[in-house]
C-alpha positions as CSV (number, residue, x, y, z in Angstrom):
1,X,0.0,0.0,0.0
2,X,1.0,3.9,-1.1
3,X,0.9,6.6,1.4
4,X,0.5,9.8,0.6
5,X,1.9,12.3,2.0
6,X,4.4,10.0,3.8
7,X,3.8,9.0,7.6
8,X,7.2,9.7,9.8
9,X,7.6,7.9,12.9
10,X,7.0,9.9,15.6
11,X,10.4,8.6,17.5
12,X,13.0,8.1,15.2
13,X,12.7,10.2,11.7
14,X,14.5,7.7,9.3
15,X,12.0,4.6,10.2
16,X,8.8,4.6,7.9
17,X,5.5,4.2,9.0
18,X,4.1,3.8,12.4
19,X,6.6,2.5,15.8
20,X,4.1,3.3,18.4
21,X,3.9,0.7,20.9
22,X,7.4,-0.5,19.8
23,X,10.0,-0.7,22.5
24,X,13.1,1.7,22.4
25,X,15.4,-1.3,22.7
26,X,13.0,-2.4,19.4
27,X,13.4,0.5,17.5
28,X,17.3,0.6,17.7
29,X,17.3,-2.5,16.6
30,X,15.3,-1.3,13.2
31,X,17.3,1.4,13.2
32,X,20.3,-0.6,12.5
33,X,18.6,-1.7,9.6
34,X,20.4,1.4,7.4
35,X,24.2,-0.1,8.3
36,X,23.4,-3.2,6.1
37,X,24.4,-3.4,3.0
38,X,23.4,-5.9,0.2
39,X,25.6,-7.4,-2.4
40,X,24.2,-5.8,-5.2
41,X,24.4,-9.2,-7.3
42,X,21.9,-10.6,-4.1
43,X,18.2,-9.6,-4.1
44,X,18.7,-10.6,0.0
45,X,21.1,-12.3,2.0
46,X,20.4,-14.8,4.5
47,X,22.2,-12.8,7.4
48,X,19.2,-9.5,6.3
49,X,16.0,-12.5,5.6
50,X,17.2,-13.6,9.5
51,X,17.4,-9.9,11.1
52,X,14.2,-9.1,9.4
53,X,12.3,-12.4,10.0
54,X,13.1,-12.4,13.6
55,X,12.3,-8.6,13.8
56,X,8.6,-8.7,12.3
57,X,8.4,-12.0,14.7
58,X,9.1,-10.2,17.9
59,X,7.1,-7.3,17.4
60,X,4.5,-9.0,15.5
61,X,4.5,-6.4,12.6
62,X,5.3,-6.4,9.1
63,X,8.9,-5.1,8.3
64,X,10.5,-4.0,4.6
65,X,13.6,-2.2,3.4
66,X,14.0,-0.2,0.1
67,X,17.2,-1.2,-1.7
68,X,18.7,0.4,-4.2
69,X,20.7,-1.3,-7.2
70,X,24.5,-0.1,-5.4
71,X,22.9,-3.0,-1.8
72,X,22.4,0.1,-0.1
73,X,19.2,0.4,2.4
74,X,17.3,3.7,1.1
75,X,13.9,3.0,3.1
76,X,13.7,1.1,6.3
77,X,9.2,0.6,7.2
78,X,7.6,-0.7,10.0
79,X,3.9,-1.7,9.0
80,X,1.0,-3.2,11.0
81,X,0.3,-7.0,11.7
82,X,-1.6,-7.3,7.6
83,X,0.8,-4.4,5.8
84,X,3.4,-1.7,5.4
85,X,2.4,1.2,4.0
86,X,5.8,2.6,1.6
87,X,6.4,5.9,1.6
88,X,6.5,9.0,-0.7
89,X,9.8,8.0,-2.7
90,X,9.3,11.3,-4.8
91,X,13.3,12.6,-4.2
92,X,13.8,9.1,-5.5
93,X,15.0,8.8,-9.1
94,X,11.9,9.2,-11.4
95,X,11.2,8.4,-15.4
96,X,8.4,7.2,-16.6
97,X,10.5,4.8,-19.2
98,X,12.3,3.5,-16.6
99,X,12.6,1.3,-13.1
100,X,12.7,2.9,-10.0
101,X,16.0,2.0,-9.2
102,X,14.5,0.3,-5.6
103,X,13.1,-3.4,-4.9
104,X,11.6,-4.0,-1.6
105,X,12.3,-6.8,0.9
106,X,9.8,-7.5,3.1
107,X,8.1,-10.4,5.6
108,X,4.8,-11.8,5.6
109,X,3.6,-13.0,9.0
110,X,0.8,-15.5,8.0
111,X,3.4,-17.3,5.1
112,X,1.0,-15.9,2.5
113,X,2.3,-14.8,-1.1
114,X,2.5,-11.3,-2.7
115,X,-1.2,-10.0,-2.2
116,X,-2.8,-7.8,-4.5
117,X,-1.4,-4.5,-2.9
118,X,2.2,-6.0,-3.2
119,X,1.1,-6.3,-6.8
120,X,0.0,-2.6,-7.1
121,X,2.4,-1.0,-5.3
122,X,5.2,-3.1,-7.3
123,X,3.2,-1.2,-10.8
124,X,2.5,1.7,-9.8
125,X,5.7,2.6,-8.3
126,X,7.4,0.7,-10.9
127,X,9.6,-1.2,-8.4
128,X,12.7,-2.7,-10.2
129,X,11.0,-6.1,-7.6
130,X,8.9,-6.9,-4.4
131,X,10.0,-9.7,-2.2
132,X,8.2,-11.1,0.0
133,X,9.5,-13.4,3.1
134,X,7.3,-15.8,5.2
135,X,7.8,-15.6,8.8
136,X,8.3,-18.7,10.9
137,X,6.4,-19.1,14.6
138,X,10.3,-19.4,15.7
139,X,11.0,-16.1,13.6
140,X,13.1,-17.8,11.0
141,X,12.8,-16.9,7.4
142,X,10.7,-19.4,5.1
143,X,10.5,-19.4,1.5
144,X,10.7,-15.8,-0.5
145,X,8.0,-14.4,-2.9
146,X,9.2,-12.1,-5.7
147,X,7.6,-10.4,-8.8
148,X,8.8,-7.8,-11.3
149,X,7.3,-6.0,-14.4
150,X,7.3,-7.2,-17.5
151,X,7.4,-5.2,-20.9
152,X,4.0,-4.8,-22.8
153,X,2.6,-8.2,-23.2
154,X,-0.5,-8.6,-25.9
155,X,-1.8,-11.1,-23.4
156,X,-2.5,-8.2,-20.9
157,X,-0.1,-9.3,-17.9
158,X,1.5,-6.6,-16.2
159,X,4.1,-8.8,-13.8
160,X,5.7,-12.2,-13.5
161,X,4.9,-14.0,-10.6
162,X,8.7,-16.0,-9.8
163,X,8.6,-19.4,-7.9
164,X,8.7,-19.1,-4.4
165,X,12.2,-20.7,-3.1
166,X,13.8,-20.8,0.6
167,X,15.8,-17.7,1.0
168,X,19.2,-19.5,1.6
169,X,18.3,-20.9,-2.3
170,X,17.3,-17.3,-3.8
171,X,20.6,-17.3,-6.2
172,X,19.2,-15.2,-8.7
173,X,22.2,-12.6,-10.1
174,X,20.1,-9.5,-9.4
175,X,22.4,-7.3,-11.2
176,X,22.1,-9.0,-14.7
177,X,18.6,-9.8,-14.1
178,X,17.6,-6.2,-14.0
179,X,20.1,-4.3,-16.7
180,X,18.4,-7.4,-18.9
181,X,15.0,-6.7,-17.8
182,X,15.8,-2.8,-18.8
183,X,16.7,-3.9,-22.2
184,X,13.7,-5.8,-22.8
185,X,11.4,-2.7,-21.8
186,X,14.1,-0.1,-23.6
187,X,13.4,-2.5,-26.6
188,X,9.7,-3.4,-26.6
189,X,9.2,0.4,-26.4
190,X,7.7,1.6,-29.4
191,X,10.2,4.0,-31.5
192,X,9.9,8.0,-31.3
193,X,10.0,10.3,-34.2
194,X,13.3,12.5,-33.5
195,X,11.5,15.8,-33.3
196,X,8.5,14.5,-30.9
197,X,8.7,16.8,-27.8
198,X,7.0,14.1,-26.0
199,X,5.3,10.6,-25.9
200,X,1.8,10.8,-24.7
201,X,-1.2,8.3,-24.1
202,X,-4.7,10.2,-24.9
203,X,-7.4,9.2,-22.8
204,X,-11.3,9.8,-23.1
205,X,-13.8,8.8,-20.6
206,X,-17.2,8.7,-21.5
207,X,-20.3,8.0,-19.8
208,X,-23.2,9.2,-22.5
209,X,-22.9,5.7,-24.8
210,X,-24.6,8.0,-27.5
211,X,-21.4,10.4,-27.7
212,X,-19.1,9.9,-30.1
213,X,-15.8,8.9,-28.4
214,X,-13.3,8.1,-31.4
215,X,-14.4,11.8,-33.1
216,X,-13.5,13.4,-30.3
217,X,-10.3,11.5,-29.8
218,X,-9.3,12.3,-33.4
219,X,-9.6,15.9,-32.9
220,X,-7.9,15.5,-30.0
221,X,-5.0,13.7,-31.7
222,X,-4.6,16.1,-34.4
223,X,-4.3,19.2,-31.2
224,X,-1.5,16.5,-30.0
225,X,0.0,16.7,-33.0
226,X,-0.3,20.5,-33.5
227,X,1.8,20.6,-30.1
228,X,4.4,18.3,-31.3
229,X,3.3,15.8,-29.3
230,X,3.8,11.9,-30.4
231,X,0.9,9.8,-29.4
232,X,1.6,6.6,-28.2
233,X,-1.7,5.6,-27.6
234,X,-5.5,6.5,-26.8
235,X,-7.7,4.7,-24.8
236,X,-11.9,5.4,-23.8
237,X,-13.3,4.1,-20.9
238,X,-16.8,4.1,-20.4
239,X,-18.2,4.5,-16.8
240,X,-22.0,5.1,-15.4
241,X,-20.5,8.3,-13.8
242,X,-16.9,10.1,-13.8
243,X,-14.9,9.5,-10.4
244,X,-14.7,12.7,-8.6
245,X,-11.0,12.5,-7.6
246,X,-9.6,10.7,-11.3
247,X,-11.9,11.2,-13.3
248,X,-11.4,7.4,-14.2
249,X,-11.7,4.4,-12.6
250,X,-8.3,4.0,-9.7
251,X,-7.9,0.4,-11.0
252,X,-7.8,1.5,-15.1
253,X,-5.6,4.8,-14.1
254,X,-3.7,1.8,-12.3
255,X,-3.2,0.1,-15.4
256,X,-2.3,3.2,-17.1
257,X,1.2,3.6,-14.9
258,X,2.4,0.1,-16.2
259,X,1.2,0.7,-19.8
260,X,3.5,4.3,-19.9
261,X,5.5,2.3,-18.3
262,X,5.6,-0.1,-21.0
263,X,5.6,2.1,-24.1
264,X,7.4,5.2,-22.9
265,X,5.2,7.4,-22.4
266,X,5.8,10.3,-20.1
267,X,2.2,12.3,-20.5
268,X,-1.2,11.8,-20.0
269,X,-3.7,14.0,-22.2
270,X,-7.2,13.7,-21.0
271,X,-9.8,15.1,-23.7
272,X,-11.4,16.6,-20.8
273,X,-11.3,20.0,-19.0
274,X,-10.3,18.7,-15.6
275,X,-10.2,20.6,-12.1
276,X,-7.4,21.7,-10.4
277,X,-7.8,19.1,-7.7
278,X,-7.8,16.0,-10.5
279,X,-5.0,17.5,-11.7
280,X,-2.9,16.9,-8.5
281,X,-4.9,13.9,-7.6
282,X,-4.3,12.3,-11.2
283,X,-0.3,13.5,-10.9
284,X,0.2,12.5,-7.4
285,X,-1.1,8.6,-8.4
286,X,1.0,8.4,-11.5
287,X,4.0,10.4,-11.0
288,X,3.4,10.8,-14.7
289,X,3.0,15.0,-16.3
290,X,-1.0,15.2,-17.0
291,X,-3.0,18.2,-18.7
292,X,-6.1,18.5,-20.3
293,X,-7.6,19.7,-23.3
294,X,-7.6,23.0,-22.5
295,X,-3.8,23.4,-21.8
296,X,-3.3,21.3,-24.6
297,X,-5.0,24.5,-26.8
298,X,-3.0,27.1,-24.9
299,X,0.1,25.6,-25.6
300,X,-0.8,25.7,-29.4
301,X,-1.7,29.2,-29.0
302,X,1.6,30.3,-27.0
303,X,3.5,28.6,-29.6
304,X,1.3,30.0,-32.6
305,X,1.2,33.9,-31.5
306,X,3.9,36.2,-33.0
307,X,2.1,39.6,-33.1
308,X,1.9,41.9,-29.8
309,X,-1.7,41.5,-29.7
310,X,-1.7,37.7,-30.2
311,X,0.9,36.9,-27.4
312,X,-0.4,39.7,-24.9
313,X,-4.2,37.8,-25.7
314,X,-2.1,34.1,-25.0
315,X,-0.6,35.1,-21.5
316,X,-4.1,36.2,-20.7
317,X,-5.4,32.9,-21.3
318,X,-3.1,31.4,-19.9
319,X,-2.4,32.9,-16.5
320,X,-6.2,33.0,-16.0
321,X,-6.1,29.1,-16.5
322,X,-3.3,28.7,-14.6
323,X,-4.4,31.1,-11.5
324,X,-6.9,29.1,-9.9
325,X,-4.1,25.7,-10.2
326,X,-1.4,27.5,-8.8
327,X,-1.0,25.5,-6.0
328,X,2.3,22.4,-5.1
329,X,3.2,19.8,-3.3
330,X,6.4,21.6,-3.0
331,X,7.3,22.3,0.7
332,X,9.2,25.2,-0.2
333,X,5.7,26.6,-1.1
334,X,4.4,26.4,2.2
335,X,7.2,28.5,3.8
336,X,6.1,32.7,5.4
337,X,7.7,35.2,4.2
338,X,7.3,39.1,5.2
339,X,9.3,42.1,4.6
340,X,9.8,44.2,1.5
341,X,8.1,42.6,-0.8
342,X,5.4,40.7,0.9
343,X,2.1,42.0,2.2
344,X,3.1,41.5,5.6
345,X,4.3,38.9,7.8
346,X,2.1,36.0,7.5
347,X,2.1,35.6,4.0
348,X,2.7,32.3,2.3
349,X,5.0,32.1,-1.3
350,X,1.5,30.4,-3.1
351,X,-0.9,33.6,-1.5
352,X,2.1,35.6,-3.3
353,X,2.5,33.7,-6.2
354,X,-1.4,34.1,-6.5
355,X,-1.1,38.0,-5.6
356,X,1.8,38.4,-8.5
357,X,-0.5,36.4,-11.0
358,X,-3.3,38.7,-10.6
359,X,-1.6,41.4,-11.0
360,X,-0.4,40.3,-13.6
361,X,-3.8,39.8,-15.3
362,X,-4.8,43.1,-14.7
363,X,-1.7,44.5,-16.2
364,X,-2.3,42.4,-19.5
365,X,-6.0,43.6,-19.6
366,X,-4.9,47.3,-19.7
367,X,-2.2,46.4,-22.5
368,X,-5.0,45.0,-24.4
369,X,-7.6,47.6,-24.3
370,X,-4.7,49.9,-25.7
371,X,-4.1,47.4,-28.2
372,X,-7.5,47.0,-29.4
373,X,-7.8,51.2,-29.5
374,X,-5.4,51.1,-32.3
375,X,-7.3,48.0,-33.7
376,X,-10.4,50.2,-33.7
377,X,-9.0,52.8,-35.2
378,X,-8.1,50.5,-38.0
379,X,-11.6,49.6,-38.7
380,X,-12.2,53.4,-39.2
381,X,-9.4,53.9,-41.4
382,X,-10.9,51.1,-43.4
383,X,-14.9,52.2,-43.1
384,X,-13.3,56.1,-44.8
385,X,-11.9,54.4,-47.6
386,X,-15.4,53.3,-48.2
387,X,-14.2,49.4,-49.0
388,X,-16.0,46.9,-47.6
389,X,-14.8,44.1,-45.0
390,X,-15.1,40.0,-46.0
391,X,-14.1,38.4,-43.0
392,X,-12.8,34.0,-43.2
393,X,-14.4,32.1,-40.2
394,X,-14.4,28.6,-39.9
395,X,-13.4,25.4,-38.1
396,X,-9.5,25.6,-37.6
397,X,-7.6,23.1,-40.7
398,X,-10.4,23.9,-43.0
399,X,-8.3,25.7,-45.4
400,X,-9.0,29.5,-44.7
401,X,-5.8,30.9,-45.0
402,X,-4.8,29.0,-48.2
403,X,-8.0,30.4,-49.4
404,X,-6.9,33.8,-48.2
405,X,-3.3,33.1,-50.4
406,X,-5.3,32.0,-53.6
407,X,-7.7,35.0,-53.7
408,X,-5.4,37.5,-52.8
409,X,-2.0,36.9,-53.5
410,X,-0.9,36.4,-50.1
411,X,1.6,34.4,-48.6
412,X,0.0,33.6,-45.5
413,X,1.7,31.1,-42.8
414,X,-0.2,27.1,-43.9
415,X,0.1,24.4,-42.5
416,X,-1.7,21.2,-42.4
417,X,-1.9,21.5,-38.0
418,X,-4.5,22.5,-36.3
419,X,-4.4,26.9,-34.7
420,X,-1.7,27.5,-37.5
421,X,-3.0,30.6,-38.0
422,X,-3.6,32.7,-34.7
423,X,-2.8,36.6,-36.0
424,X,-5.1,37.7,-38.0
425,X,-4.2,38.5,-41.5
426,X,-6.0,41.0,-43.9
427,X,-5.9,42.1,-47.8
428,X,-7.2,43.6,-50.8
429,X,-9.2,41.5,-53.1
430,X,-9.9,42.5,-56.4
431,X,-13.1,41.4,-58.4
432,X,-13.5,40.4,-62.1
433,X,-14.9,44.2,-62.5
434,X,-12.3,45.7,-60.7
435,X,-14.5,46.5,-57.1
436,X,-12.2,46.0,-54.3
437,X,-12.9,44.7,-50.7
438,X,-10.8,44.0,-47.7
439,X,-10.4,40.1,-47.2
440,X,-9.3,38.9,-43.5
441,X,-8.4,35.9,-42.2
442,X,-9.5,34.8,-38.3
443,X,-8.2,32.3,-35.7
444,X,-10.2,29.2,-36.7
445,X,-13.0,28.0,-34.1
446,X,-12.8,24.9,-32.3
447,X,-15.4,23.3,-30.2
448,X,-15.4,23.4,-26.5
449,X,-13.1,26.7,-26.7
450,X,-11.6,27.1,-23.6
451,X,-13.4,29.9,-21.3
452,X,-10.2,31.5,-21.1
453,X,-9.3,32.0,-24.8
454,X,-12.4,32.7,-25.6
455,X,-12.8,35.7,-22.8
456,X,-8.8,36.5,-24.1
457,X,-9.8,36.5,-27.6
458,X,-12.6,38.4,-27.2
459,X,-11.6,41.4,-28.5
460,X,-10.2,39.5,-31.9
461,X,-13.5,37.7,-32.4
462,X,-15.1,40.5,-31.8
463,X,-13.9,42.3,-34.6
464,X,-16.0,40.2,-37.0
465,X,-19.0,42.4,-35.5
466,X,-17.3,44.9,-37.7
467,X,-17.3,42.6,-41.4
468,X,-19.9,43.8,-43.7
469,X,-19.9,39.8,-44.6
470,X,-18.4,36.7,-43.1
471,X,-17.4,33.8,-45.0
472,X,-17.9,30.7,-43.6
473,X,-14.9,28.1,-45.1
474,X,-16.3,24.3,-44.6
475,X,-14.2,21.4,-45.2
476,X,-16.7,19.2,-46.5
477,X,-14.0,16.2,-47.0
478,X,-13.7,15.9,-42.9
479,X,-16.4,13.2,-42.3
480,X,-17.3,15.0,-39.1
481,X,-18.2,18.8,-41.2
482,X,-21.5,19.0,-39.9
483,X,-20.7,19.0,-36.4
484,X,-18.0,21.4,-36.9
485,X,-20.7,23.1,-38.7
486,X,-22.6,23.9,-35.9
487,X,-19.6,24.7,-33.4
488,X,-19.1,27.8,-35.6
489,X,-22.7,28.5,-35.5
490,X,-22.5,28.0,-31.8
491,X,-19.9,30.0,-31.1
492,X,-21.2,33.5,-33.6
493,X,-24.6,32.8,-31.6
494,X,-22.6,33.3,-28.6
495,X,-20.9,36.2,-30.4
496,X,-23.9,37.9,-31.0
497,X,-23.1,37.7,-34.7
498,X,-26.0,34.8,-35.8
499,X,-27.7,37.3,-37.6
500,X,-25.0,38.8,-39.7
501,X,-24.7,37.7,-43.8
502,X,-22.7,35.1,-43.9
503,X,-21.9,32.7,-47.1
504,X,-21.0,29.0,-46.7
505,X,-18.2,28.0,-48.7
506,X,-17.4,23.9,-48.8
507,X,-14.1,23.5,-49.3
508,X,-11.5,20.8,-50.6
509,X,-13.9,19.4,-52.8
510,X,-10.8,17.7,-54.7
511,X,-11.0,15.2,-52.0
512,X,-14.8,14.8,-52.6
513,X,-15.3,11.4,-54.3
514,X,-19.1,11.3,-55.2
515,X,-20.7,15.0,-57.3
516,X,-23.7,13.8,-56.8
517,X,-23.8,13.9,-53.1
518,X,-22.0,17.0,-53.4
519,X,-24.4,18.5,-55.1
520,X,-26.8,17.5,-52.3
521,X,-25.1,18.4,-49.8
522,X,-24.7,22.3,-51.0
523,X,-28.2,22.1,-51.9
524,X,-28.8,21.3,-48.5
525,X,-26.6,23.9,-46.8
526,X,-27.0,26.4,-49.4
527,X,-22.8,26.0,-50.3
528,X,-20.3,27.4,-52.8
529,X,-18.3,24.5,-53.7
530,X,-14.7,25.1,-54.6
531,X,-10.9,23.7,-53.9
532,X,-8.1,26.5,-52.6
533,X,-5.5,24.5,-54.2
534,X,-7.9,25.0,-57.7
535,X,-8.3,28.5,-58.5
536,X,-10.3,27.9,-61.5
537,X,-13.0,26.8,-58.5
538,X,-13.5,30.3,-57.4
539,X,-15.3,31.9,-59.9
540,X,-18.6,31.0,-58.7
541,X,-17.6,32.5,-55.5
542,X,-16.3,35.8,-57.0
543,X,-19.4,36.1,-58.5
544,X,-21.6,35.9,-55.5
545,X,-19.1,38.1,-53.3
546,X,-18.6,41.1,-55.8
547,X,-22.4,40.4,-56.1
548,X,-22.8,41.3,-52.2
549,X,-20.6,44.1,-51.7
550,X,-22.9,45.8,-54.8
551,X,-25.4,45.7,-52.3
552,X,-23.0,47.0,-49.5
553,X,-22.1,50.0,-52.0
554,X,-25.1,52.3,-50.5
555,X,-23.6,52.1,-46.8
556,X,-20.8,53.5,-47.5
């Protein structure tokens, strides 16, 4: 069994767990424990499997030692009568591709085998092994119980189960057992792409069976990939109702340690918007980095933004996300501070750390209401010239800035990821008849937009109450259009903007197999069908643009 935080004994600091009721003469004795060292070939020695037995025999408690791979005693635990409970080995080396560098040795009153907590705590600590020694009624050491991981295994096992021997016959050369065992996981691991910041498993619980699961996971892949992120895997599991603390069931989240474990993955990406409390909960289980959707989206954002406004509206978003999670396990956290610099005596580093992010919040607001003075005055500039305003909306990878490029000349940042455009872009396009119009280009929608993007972002989407017309670019080759169909329509309704003009324009229609469905299907949602890599496709759009801003002319 886990503790968390870790239980000190109250008398002597160094011995784990609980030594009330334990004589002093007793607790020396444990003590002592740290002088031993192991062979580091030997997973125990018959001199330690004797102290320990008759130890845990005299005062009828489980006893266990952390080793580390050098034979040296790390961890010395004193447990109850049934189990120890091991504790917090975070200073402890830490990789999610790798052992923990420790095995623990430790006795079993009732000569029973590794129970199902040994089990867990071996996986989700990712022991390098967990012994387990049967205790004699004359305190002598029986047979030993080990188990260790194993790498992924399509048959579903996490561990191997060794034969129980007697001690004095356990000659297994731990050394070249466990740099072998390395290989095989370092092996079995599944090969990274050179540029992949990071191997992540993508994770999706569900409880509505109606929802659709693997369409949301997709999206959520292709965000992953936007952040340079290599997916590993993805898995859904489908519950009644989410668990409060991990969202997930403990056992699954369990299984999810030995699987990263397995493949190498040091991140967990849960297509959810999780609290700050899971967060910790979900980190503190694993040891393994976890965000959520929502980060996921900032970091595209902080790593697509290159204007003043765009990064300014990123930070926003992002220390409002990060305000109400700004809390740490960290002791150093926890300690006062006063003086210069402090509000007073009293004061903890996280209430200043909270102070300072505030601040700093308010200080971005401010530069953003001057940024979005000179943005208005812009718009004026624009509505003088008397030309009208065409702004792009759409899902984000439909193809609006390589629209943007085709009509216009342009040379618009595209890319085939997800946010890559986040600065708005705007130029001149010139009809058949020679009428002019300013064209822009907007940060693509997604759905579920964060709360804090969409308050930082505000001001950007806002500018489309400004556009004499929107264009609305569709990619009608995604299988899932429609739904992304009626994100955008969600989000202008929430944007006050559901009654402005808008034309629907279905793009990529190069990867559109069947014209008569096509056909339908524009029908249906009264479309312009074209392809941005074809510009002999855009006439029909021309047309029906130049056509609007005619009816624009008298406005202005």
């Amino acid at each position: 069994m886990i503790e968390s935080p870790p239980k000190r004994s109250t008398a002597i600091d160094k011995i784990h767990g609980t030594t009330d009721g334990v004589k002093a003469g007793e607790i020396r004795e444990i003590q002592r424990l740290y002088r031993r060292k192991l062979p580091p070939e030997r997973i125990v020695t018959p001199e330690l499997a004797r102290w320990l037995s008759g130890l845990s025999r005299r005062i009828n408690r489980q006893v266990g030692v952390l080793v580390s791979r050098r034979g040296e005693i790390q961890y010395v635990i004193v447990g109850d009568h049934r189990q120890i409970v091991i504790p917090n080995l975070e200073g402890f080396r830490s990789s999610s591709a790798r052992l923990k560098g420790l095995r623990l040795i430790h006795t079993h009153l009732d000569t029973e085998p590794l129970t199902g907590d040994d089990l867990t705590d071996l996986a989700l600590l990712r022991l390098d092994m967990i012994s387990a020694i049967e205790v004699g009624e004359d305190g002598l050491p029986g047979r030993i119980h080990s188990a260790h991981l194993i790498p992924e295994n399509p048959g579903g096992a996490y561990w191997l189960l060794m034969d129980p021997v007697p001690v004095f016959e356990a000659g297994l050369n731990f050394t070249e057992f466990i740099q072998a065992l390395e290989e095989q996981f370092t092996r079995r691991q599944r090969p990274r792409r050179v540029d992949a910041a990071e191997g992540a498993i993508l994770i999706r619980v569900e409880t509505d069976p109606l929802f659709d699961s693997d369409g949301s996971l997709d999206e959520l892949r292709e965000l992953a990939r936007s952040s340079g992120v290599e997916i590993l895997d993805t898995v859904i599991q489908r519950r009644q109702s989410y668990d409060p603390r991990y969202l997930m069931g403990r056992g699954r989240l369990s299984d999810l340690v030995i699987q990263a474990l397995q493949i190498g993955a040091g991140l967990l990406i849960f297509d959810h918007e999780l609290s700050p409390a899971q967060v910790r909960s979900i980190t503190d289980f694993t040891e393994l980095k976890v965000i959520d959707r929502s980060q996921l989206i900032l970091d595209i954002f902080a790593r697509r933004a290159h204007s003043r406004e765009g990064k300014i509206q990123v930070e926003l978003a992002q220390m409002q996300y990060l305000l109400p999670r700004l809390a740490t396990k960290n002791t150093a956290m926890s300690r006062l501070t006063g003086g210069i610099g402090g509000t007073g005596p009293g004061e903890t580093k996280l209430e200043i750390n909270r102070r300072r992010a505030r601040e700093r919040i308010d200080r971005l607001k401010k530069e953003l209401k001057d940024v979005q003075r000179g943005r208005s005055q812009r718009r004026r500039l624009r509505k003088k010239r008397g030309l009208p305003v065409i702004s792009i909306i759409g899902y984000t990878n439909t193809g609006k800035s390589t629209l943007l490029n085709a009509l216009t000349q342009s040379r618009a940042l595209t890319e085939d990821l997800l946010f890559a455009t986040l600065d708005p872009k705007s130029s001149r396009l010139r009809f058949p008849r020679n009428r002019e119009a300013i064209i822009t280009d907007t940060v693509g929608f997604i759905r579920n937009l964060p709360k804090e993007l969409f308050s930082a972002f505000r001001a950007t989407l806002e500018e489309l109450d400004e556009a004499d017309l929107l264009l609305h670019v569709i990619d009608v080759s995604n299988p899932r259009f429609e739904e992304q169909v009626l994100a955008v329509d969600r989000i202008l309704e929430e944007l006050d903007l559901k009654n402005k003009k808008c034309l629907r324009v279905f793009n990529k229609t190069d990867l559109f197999p069947e014209k008569v469905v096509l056909d339908n299907l524009c029908r249906r949602f009264d479309a312009i069908p074209l392809s941005a890599l074809n510009p002999e496709t855009f006439l029909p759009l021309l047309e029906k643009l130049e056509e609007e801003t005619q009816l624009l002319d008298a406005e202005y």
